[in-house]
C-alpha positions in Angstrom: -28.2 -125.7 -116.1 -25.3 -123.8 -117.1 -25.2 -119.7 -118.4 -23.5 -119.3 -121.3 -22.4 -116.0 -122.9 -23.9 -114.9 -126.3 -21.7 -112.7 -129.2 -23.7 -109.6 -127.4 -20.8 -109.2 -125.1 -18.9 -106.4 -125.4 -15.3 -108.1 -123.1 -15.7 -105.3 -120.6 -15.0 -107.8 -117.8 -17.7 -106.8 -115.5 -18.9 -110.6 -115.0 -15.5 -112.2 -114.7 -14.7 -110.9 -110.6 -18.1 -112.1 -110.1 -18.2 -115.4 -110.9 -17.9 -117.1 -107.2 -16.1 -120.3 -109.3 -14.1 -118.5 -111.5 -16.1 -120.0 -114.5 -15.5 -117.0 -116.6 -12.7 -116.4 -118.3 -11.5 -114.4 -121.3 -12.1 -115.9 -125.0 -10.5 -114.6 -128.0 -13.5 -112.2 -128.9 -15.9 -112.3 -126.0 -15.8 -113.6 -122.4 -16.5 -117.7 -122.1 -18.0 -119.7 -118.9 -17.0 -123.3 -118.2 -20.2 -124.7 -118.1 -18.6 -127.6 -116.0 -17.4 -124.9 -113.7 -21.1 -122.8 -113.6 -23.0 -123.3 -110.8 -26.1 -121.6 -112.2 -25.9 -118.7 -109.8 -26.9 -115.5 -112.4 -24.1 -113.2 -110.6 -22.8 -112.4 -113.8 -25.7 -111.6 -115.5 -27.0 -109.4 -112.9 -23.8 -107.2 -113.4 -23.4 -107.3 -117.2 -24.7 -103.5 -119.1 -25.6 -105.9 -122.2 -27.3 -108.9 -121.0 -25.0 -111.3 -122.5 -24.9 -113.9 -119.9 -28.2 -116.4 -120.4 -28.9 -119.3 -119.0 -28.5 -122.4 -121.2 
């Protein structure tokens, strides 16, 4: 199971230089993860202020 990012993200970029598989990148409004790419690990979501990161 994949994370995915919701619209709560503000793009400050705390998540992306987390990512151990550089799943996240930046989207035209908020930051995206490959869900191909995800290996389910919750690093971004344990470094994200909003909680925008969930798992799918």
């Amino acid at each position: 199971m994949a994370y995915k990012i919701t619209d709560a993200c503000i793009s400050c970029g705390a998540c992306e230089p987390e990512c151990p598989t550089s799943a996240i990148t930046a989207g035209d409004a908020i930051y995206v993860i490959d869900p191909d790419a995800c290996i389910d690990c919750g690093a971004c979501a344990d470094v994200c202020p909003v909680d925008a990161p969930i798992p799918e």
